[in-house]
C-alpha positions in Angstrom: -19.5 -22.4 56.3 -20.5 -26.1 57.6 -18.0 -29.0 56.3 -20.4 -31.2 54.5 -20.6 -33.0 51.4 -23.5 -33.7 49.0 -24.2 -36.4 51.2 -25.3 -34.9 53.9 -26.7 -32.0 53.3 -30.3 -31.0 54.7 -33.2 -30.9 52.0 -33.2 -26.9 52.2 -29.2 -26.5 51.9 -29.4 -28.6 48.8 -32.0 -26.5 47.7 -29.9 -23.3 47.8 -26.6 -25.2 46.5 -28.7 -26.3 43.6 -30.3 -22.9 43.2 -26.7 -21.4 43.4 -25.6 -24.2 41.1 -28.3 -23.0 38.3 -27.4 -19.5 38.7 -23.8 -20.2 38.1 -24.6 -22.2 35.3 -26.7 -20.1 33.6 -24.3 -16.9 34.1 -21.1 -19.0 32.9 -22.7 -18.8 29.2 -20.9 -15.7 28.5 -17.6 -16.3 30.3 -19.0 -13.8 32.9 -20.1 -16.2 35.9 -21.0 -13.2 38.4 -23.8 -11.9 36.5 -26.8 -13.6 34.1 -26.7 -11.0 31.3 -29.6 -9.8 29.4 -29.3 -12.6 27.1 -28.5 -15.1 29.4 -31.6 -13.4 32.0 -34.2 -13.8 29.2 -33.2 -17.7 28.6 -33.1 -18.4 32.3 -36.5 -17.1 32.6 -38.5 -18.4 29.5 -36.4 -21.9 30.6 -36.7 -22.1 34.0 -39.5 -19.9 34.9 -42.2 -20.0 32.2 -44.9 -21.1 34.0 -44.4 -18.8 37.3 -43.2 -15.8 35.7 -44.1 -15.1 32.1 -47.2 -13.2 31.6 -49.1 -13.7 27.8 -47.3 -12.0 25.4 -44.5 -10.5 28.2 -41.6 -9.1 26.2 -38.1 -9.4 26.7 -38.0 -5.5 28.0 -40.9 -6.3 30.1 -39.1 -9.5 31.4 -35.8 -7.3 32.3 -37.7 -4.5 34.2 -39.3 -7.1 36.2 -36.1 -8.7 37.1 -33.0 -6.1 36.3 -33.9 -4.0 39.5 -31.3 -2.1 39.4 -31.5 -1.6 35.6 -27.7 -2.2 35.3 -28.6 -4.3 32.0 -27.6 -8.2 33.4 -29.1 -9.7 37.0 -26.7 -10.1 39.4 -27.0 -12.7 42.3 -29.2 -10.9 44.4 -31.3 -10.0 42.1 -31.9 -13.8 41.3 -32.4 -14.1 44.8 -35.1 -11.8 45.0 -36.7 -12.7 42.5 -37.1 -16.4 43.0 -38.1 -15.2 46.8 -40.5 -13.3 45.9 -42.4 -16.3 43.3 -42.0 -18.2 46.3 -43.4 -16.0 48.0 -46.4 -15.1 45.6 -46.7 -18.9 45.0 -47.3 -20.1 48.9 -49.8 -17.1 48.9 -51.8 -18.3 45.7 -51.5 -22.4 47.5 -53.0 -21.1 50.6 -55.9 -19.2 48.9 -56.4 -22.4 46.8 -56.3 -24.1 50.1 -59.0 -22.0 52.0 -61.3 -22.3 49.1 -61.6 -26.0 50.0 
């Protein structure tokens, strides 16, 4: 890995040190920092994620199928990854619909 400090670092390597950084919070809750568990999943989202990923009315069951892939009972970082790749991902789809509509 590159020898840089916070200083300079590119817009998008920020971005993944502070999405890395928020993972690591988040999972640190529980003294377990390598996984968000169920608990810890369920905060994340309704905290950081409410207006991309909760549906009305989604439970917390619904929540953790959506994002537990591997049904293991806690997220682990990949999962995190994917998940926040793919609202990216749905998100740039939904701007350039909004776009074309224009």
């Amino acid at each position: 890995m590159c020898e840089k400090t916070d200083t300079n670092l590119t817009k998008l390597e920020k971005c993944m040190a502070d999405l890395i950084a928020i993972f690591n919070e988040e999972a640190s809750k529980d003294g377990d920092k390598s996984t968000l568990s169920r608990e810890e999943a369920i905060h994340f989202v309704r905290k950081e994620l409410h207006c991309f990923l909760q549906e009305q009315g989604a439970s917390d069951d619904d929540i953790m199928k959506f994002i537990d892939t591997n049904a293991s009972g806690n997220v682990d970082f990949q999962e995190y990854c994917v998940l926040l790749g793919g609202l990216a991902s749905s998100l740039r789809e939904d701007l350039l619909k909004m776009r074309r509509k224009k």
